[in-house]
N, CA, C and O atoms as a Tripos MOL2 file, in Angstrom:
@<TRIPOS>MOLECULE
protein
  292   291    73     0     0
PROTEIN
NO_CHARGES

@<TRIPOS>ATOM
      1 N         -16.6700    2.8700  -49.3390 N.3       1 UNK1
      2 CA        -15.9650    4.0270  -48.8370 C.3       1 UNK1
      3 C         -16.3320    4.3010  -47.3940 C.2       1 UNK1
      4 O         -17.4620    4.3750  -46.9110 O.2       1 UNK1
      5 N         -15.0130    4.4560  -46.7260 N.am      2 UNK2
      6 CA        -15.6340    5.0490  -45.2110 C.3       2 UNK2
      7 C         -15.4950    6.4530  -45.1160 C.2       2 UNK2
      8 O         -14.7940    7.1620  -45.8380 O.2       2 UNK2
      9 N         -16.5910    6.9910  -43.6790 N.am      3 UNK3
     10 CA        -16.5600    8.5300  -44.4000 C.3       3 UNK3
     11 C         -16.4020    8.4310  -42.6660 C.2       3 UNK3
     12 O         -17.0380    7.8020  -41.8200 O.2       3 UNK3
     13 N         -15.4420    9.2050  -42.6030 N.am      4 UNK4
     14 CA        -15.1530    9.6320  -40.7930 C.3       4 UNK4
     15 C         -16.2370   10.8120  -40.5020 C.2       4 UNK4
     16 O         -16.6610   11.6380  -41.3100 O.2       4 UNK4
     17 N         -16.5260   10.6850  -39.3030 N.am      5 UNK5
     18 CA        -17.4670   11.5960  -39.3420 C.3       5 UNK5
     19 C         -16.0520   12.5130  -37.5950 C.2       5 UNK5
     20 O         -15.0670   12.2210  -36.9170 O.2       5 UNK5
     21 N         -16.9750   13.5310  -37.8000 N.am      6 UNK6
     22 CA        -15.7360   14.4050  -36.9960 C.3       6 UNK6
     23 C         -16.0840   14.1800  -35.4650 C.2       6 UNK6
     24 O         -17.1990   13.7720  -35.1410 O.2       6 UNK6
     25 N         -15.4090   14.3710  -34.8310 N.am      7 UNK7
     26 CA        -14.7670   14.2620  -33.1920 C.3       7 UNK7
     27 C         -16.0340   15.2180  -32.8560 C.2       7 UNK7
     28 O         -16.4660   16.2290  -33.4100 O.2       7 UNK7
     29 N         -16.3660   14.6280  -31.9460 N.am      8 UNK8
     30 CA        -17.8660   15.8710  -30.2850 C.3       8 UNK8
     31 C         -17.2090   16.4100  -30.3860 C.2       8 UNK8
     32 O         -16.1210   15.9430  -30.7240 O.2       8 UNK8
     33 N         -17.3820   17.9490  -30.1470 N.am      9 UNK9
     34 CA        -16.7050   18.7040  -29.3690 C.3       9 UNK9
     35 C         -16.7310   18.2170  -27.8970 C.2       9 UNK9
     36 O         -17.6040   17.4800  -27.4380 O.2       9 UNK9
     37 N         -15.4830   18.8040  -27.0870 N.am     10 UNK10
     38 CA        -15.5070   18.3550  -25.6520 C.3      10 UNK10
     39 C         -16.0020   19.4490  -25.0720 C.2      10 UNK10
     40 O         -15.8190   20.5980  -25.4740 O.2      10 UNK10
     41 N         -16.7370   19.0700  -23.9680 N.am     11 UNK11
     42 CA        -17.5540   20.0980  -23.1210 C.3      11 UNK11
     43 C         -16.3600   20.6080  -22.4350 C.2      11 UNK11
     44 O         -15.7790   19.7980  -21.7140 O.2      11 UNK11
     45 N         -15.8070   21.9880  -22.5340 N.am     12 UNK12
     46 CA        -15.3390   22.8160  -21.2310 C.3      12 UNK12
     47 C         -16.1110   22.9670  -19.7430 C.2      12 UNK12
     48 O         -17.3170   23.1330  -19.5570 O.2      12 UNK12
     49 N         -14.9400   22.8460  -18.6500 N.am     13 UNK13
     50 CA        -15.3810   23.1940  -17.9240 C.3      13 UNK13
     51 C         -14.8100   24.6220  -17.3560 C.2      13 UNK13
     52 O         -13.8040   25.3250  -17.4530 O.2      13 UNK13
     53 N         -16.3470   24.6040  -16.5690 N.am     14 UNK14
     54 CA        -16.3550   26.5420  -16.4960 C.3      14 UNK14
     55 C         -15.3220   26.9650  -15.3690 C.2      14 UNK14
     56 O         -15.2890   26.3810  -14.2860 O.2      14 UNK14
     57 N         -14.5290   27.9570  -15.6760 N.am     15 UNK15
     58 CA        -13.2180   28.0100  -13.9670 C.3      15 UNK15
     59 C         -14.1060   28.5940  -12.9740 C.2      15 UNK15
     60 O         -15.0610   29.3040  -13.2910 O.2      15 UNK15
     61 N         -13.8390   28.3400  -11.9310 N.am     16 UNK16
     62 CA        -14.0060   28.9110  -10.8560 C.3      16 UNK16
     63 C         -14.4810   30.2710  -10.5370 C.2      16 UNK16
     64 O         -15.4920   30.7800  -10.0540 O.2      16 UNK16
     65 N         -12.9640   30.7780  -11.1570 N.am     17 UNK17
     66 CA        -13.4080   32.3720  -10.9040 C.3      17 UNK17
     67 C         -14.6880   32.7080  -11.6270 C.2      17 UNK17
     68 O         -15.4190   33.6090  -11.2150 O.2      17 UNK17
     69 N         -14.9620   32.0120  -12.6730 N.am     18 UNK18
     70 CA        -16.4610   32.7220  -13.4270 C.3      18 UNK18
     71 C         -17.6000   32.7320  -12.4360 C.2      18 UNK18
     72 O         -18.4030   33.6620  -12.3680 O.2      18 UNK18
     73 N         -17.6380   31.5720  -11.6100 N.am     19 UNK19
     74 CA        -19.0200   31.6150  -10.9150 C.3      19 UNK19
     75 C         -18.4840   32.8960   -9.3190 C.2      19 UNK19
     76 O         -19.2490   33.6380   -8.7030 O.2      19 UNK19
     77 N         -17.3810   32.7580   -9.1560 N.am     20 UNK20
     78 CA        -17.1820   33.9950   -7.9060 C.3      20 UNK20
     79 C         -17.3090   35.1440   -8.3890 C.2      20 UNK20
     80 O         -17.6240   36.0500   -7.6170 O.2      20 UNK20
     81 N         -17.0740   35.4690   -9.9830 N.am     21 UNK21
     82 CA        -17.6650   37.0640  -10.2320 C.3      21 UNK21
     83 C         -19.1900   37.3920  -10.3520 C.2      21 UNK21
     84 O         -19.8390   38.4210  -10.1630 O.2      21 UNK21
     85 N         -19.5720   35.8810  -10.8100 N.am     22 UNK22
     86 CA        -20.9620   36.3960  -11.1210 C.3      22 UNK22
     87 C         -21.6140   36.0700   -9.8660 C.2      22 UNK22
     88 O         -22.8190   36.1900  -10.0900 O.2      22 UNK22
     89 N         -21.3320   35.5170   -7.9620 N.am     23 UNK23
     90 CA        -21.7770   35.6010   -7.0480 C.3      23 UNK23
     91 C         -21.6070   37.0230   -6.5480 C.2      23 UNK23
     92 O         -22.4400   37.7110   -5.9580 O.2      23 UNK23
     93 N         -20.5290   37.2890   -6.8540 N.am     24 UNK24
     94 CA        -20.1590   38.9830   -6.2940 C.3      24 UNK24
     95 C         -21.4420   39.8870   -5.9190 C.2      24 UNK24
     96 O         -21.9240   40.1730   -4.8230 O.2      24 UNK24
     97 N         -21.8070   40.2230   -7.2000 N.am     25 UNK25
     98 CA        -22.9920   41.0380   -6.7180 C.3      25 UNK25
     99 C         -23.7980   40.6780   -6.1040 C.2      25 UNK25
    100 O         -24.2630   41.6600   -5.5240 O.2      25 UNK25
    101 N         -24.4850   39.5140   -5.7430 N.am     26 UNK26
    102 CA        -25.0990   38.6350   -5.1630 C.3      26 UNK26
    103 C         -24.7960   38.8650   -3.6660 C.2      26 UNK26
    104 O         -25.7950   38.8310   -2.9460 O.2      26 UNK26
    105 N         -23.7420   39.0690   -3.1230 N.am     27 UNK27
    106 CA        -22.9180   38.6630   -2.2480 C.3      27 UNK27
    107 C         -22.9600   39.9070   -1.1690 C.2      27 UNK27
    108 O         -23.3000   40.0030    0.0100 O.2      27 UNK27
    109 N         -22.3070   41.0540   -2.4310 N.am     28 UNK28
    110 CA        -22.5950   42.4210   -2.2660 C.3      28 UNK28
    111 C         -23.4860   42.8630   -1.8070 C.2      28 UNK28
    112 O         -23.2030   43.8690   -1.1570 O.2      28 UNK28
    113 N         -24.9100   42.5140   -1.8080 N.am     29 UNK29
    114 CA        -25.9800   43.4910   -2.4670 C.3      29 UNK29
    115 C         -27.4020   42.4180   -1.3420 C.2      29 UNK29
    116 O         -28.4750   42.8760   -0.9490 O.2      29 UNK29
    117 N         -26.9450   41.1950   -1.1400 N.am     30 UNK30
    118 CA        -27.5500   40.3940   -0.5810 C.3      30 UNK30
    119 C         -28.2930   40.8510    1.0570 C.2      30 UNK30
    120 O         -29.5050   40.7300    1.2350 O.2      30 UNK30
    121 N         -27.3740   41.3600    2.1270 N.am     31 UNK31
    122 CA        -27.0390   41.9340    3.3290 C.3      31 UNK31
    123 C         -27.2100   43.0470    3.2880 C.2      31 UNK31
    124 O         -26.1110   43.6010    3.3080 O.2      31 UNK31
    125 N         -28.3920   44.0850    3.2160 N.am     32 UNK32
    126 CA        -28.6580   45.0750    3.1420 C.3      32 UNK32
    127 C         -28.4970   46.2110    4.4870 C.2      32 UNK32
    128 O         -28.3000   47.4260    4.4870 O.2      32 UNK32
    129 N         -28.7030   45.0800    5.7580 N.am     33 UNK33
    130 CA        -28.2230   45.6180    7.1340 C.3      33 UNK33
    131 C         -26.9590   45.7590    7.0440 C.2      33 UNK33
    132 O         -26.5930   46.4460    7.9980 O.2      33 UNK33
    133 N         -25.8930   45.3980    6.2400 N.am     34 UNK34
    134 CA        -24.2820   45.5170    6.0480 C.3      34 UNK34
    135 C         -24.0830   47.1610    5.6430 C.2      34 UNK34
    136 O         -22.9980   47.6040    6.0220 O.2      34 UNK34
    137 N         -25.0330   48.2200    4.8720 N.am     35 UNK35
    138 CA        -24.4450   48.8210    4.1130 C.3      35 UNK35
    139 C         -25.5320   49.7930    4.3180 C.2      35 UNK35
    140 O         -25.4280   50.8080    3.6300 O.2      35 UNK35
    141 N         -26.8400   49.7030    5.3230 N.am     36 UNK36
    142 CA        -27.8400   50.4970    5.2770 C.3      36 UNK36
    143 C         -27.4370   52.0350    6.2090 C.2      36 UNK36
    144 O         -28.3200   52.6680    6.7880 O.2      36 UNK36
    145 N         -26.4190   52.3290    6.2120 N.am     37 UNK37
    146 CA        -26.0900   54.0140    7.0410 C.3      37 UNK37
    147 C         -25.9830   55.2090    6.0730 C.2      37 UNK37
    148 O         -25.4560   55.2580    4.9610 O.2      37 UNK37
    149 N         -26.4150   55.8530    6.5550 N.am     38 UNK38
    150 CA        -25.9880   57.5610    6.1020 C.3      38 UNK38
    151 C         -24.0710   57.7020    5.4740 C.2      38 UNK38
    152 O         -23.5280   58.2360    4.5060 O.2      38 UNK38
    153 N         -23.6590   57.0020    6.5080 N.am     39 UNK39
    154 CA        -21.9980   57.8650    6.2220 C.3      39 UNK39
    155 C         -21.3560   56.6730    5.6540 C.2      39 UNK39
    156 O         -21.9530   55.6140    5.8510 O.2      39 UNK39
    157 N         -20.4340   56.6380    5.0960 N.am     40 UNK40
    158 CA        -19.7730   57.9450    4.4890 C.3      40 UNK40
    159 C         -20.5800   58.5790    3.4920 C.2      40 UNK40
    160 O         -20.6960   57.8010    2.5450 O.2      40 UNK40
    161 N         -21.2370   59.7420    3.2760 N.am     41 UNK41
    162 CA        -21.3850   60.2980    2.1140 C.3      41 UNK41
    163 C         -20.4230   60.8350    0.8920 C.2      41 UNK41
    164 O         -19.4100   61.5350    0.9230 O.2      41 UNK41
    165 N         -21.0750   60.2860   -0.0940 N.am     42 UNK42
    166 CA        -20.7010   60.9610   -1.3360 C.3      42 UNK42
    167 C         -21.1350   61.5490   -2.4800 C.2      42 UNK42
    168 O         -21.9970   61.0400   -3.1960 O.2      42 UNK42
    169 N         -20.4090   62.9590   -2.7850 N.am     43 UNK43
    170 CA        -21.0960   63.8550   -3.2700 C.3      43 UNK43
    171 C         -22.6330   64.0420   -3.2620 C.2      43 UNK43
    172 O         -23.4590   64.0360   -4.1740 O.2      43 UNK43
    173 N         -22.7510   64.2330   -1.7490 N.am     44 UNK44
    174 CA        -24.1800   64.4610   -1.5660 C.3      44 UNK44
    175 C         -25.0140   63.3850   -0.8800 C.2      44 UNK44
    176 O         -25.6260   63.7690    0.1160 O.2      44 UNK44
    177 N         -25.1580   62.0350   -1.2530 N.am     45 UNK45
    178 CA        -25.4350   60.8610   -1.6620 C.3      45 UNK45
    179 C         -25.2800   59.8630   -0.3500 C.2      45 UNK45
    180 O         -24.1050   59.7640    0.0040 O.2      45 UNK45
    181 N         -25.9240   59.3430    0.1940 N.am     46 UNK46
    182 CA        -25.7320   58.6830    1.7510 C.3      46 UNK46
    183 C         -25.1790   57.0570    1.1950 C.2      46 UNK46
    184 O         -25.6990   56.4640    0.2500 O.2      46 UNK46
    185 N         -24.1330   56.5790    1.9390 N.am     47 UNK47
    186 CA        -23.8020   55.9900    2.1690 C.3      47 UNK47
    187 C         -25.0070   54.3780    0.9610 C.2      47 UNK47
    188 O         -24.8200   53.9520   -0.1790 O.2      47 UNK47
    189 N         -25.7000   54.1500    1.6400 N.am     48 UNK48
    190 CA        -26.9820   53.3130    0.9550 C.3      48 UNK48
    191 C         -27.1710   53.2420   -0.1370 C.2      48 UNK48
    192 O         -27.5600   52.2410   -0.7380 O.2      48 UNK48
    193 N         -26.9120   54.3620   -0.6080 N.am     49 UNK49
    194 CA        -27.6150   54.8860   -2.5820 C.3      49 UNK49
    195 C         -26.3880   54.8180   -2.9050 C.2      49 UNK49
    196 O         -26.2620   54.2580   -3.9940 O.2      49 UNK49
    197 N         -25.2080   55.2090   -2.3450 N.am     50 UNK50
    198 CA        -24.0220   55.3040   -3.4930 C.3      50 UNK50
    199 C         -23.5400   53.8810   -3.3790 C.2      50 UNK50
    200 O         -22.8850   53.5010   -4.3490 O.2      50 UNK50
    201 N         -23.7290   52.9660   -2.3560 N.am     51 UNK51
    202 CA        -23.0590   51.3080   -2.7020 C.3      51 UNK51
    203 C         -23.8240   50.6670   -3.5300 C.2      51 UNK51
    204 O         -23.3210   49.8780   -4.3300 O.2      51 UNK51
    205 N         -25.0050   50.8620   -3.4920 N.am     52 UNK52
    206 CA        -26.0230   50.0190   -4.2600 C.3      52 UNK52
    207 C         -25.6940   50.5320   -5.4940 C.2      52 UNK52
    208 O         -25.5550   49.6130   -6.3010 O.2      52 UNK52
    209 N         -25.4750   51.8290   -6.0680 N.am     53 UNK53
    210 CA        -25.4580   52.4940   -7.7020 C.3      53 UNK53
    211 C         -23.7830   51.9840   -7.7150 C.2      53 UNK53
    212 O         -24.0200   51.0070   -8.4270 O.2      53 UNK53
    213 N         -22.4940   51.9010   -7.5150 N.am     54 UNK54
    214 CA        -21.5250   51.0320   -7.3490 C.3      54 UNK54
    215 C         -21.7170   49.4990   -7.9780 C.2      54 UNK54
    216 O         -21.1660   49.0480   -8.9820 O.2      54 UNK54
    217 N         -22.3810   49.0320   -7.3540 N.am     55 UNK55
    218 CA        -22.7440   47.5350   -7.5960 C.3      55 UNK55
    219 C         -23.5710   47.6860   -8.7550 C.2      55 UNK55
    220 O         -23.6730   46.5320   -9.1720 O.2      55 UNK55
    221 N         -24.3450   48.5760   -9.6640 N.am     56 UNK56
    222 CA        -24.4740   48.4710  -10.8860 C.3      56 UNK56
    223 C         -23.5110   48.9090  -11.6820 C.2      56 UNK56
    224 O         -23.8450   48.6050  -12.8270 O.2      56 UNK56
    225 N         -22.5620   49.4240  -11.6870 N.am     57 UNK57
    226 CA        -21.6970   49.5850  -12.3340 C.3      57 UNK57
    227 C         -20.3690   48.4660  -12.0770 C.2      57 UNK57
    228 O         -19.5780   48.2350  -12.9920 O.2      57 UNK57
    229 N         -20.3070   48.1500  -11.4160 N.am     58 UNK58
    230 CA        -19.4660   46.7260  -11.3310 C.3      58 UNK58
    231 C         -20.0650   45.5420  -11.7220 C.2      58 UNK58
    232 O         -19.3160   44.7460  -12.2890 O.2      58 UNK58
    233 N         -21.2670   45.2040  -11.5620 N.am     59 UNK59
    234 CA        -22.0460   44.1790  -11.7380 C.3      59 UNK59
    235 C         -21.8320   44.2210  -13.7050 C.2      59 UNK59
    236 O         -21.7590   43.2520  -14.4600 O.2      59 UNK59
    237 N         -21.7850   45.5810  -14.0210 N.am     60 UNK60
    238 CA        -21.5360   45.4300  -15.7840 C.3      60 UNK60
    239 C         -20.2220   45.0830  -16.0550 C.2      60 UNK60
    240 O         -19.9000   44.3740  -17.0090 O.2      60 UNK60
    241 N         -19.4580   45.5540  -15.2550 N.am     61 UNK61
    242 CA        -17.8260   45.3350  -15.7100 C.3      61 UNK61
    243 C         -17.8340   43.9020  -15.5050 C.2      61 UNK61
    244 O         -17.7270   43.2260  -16.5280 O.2      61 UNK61
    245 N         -17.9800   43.0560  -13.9650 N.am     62 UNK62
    246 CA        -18.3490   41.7680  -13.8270 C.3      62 UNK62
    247 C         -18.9250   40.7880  -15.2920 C.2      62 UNK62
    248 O         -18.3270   39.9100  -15.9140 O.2      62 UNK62
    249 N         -19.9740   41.2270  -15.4450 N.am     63 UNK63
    250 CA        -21.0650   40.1760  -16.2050 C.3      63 UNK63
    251 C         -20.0360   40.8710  -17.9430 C.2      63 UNK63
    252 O         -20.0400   39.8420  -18.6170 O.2      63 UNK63
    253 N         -19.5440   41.5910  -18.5150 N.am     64 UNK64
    254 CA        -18.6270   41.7990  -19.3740 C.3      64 UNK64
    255 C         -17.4190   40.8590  -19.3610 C.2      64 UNK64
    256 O         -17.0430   40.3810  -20.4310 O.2      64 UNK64
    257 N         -16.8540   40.5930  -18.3400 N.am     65 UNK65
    258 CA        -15.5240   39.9620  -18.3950 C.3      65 UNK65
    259 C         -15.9460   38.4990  -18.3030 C.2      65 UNK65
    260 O         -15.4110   37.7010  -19.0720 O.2      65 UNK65
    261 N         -16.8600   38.0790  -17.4280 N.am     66 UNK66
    262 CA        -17.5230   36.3810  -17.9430 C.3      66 UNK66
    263 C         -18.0870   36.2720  -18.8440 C.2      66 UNK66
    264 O         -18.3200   35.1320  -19.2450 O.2      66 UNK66
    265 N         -18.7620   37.8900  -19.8780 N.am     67 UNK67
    266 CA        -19.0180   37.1720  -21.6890 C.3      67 UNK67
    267 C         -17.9530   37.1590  -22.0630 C.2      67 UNK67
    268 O         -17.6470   36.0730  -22.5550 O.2      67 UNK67
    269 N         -16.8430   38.2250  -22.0710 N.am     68 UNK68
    270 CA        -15.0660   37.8570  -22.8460 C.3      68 UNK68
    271 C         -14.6200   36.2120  -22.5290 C.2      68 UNK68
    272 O         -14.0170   35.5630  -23.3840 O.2      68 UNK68
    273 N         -14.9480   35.7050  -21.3630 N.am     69 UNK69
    274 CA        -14.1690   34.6430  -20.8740 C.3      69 UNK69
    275 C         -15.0820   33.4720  -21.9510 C.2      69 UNK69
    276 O         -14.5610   32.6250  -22.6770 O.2      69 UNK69
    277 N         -16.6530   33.7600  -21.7670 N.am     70 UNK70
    278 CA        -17.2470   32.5380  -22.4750 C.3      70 UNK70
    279 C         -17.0230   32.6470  -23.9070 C.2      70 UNK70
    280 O         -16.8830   31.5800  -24.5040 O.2      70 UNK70
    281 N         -16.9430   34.0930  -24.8070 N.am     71 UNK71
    282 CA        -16.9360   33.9730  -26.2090 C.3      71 UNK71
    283 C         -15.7230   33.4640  -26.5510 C.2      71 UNK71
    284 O         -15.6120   32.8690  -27.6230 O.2      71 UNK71
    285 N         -14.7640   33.6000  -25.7970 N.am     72 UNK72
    286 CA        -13.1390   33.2810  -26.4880 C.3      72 UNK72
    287 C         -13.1730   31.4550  -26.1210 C.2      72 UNK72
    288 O         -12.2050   30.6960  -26.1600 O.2      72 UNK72
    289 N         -14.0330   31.2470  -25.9110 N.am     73 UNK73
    290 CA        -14.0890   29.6370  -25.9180 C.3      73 UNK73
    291 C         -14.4890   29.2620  -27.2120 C.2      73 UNK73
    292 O         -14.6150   28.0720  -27.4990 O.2      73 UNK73
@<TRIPOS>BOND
     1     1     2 1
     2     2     3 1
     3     3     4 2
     4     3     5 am
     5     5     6 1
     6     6     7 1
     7     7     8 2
     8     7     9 am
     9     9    10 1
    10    10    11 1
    11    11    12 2
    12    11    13 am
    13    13    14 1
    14    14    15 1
    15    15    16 2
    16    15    17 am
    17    17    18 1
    18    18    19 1
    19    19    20 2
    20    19    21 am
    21    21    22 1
    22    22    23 1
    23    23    24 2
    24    23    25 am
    25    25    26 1
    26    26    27 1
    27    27    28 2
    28    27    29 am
    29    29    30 1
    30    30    31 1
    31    31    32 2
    32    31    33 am
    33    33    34 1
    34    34    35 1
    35    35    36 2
    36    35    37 am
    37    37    38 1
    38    38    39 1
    39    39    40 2
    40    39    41 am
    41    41    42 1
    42    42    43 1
    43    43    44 2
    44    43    45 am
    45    45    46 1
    46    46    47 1
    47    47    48 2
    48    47    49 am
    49    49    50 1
    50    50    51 1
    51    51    52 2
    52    51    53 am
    53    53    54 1
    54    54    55 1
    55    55    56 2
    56    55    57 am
    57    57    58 1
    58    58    59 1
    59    59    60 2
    60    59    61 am
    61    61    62 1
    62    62    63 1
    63    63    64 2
    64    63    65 am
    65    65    66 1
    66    66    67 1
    67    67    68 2
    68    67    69 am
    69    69    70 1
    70    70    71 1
    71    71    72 2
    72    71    73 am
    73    73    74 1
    74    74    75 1
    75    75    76 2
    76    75    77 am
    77    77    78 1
    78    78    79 1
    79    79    80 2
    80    79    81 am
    81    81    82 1
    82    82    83 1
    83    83    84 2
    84    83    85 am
    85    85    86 1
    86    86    87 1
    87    87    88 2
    88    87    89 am
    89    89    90 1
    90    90    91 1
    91    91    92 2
    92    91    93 am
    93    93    94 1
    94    94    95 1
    95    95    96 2
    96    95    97 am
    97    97    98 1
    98    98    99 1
    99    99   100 2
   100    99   101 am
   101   101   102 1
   102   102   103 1
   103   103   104 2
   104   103   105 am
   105   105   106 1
   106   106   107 1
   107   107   108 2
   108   107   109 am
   109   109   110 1
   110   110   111 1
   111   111   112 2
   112   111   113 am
   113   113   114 1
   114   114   115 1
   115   115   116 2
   116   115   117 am
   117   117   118 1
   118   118   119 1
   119   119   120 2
   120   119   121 am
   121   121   122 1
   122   122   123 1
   123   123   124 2
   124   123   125 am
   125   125   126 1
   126   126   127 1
   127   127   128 2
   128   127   129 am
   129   129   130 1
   130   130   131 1
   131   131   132 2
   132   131   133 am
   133   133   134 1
   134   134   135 1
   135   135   136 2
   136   135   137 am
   137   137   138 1
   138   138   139 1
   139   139   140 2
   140   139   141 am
   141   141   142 1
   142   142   143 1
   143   143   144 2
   144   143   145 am
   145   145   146 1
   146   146   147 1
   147   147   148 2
   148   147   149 am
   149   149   150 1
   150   150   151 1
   151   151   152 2
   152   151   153 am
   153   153   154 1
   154   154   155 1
   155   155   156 2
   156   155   157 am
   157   157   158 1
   158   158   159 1
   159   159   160 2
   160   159   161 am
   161   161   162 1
   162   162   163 1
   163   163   164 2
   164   163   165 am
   165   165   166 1
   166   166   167 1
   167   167   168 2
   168   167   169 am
   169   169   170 1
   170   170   171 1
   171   171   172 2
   172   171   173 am
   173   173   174 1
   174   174   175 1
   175   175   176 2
   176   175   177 am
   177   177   178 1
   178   178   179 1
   179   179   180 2
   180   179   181 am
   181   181   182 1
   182   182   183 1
   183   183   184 2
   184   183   185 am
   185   185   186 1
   186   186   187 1
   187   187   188 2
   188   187   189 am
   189   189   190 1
   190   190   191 1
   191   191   192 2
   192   191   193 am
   193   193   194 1
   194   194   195 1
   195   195   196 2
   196   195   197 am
   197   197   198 1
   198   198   199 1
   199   199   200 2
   200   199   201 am
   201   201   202 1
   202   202   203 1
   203   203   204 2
   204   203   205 am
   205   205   206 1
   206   206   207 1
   207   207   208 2
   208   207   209 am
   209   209   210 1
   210   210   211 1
   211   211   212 2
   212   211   213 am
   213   213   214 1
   214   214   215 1
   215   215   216 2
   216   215   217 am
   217   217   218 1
   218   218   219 1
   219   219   220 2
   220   219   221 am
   221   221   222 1
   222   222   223 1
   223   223   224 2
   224   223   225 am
   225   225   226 1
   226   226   227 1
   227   227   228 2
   228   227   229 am
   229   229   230 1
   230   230   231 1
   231   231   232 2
   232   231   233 am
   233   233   234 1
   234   234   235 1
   235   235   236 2
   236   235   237 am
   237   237   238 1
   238   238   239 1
   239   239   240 2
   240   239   241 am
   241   241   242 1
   242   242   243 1
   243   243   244 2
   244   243   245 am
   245   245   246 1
   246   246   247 1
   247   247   248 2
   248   247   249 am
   249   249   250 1
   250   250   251 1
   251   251   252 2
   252   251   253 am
   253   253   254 1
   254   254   255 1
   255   255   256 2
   256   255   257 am
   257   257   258 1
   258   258   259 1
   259   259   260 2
   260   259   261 am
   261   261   262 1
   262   262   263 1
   263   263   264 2
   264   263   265 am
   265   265   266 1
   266   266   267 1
   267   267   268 2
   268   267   269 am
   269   269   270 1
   270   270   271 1
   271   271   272 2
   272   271   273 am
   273   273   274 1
   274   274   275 1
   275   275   276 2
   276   275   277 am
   277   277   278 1
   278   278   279 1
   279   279   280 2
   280   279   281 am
   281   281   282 1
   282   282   283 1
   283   283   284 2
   284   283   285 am
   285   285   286 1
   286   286   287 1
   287   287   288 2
   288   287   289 am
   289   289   290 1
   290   290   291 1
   291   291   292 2
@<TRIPOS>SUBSTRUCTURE
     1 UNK1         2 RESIDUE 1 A UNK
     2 UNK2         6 RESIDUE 1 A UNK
     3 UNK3        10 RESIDUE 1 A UNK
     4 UNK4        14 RESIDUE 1 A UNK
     5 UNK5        18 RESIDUE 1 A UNK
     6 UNK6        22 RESIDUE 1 A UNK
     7 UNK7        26 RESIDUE 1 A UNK
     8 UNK8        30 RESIDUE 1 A UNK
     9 UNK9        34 RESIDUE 1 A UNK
    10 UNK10       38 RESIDUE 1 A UNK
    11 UNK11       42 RESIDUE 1 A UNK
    12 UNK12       46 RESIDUE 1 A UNK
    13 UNK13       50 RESIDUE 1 A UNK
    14 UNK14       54 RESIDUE 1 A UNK
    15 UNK15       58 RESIDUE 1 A UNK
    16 UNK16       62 RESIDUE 1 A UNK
    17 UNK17       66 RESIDUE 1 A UNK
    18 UNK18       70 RESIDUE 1 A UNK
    19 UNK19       74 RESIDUE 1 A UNK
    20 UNK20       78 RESIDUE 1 A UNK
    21 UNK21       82 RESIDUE 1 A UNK
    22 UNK22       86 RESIDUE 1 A UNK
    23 UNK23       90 RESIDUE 1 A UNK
    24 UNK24       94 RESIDUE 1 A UNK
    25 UNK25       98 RESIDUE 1 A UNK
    26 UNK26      102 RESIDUE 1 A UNK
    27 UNK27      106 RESIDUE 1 A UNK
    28 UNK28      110 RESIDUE 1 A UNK
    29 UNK29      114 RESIDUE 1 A UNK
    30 UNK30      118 RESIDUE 1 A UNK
    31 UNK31      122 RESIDUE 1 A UNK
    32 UNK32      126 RESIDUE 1 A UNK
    33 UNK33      130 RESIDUE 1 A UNK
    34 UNK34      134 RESIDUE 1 A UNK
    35 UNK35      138 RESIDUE 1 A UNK
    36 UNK36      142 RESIDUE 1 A UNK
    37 UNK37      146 RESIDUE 1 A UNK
    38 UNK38      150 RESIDUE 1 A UNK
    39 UNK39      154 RESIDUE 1 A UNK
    40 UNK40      158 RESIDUE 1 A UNK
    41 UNK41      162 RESIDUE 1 A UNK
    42 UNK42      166 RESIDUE 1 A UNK
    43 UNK43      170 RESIDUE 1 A UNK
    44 UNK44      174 RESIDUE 1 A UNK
    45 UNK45      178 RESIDUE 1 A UNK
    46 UNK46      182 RESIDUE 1 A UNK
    47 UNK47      186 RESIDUE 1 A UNK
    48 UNK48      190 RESIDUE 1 A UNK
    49 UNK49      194 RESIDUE 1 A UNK
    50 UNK50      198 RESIDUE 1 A UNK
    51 UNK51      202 RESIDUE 1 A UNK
    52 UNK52      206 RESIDUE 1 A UNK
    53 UNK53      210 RESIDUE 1 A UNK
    54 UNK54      214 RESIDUE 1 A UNK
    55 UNK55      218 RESIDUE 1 A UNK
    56 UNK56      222 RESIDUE 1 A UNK
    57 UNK57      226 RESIDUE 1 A UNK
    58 UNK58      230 RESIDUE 1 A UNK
    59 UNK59      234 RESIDUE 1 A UNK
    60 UNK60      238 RESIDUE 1 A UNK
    61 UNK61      242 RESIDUE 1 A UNK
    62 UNK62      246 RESIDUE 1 A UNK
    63 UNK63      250 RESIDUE 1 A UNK
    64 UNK64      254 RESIDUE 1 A UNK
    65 UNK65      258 RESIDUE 1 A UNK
    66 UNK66      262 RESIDUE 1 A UNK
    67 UNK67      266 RESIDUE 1 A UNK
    68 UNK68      270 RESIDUE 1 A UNK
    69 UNK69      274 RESIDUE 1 A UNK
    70 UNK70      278 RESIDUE 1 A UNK
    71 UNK71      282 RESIDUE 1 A UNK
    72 UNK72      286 RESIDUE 1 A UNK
    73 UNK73      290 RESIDUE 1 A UNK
């Protein structure tokens, strides 16, 4: 009796856009002389503290949509 044994899975490759979201923050956040001023303020908040707290909250939406992209594989 022959017994087939089943097919590798094939390795996916990863798109593009996955590695440009997950450089983003990287990218963002890297250049600190880019973003180090007082103004614009918001609600209170200088310019410095509110891009950096921004980039944690995008950095989750980011790193969320490349686990949706990897689990549906």
């Amino acid at each position: 009796m022959e017994t087939s044994t089943p097919p590798a899975p094939t390795k996916k490759r990863t798109p593009a856009w996955v590695w440009v979201l997950l450089a983003a923050p990287y990218a963002g956040l890297c250049f600190p002389q880019l973003y180090a001023r007082a103004t614009p303020v918001l609600f209170g908040f200088p310019f410095f503290y509110w891009y950096q707290f921004a980039w944690v909250i995008l950095t989750s939406i980011l790193l969320y949509l490349v686990y949706r992209a990897f689990k549906t594989r």
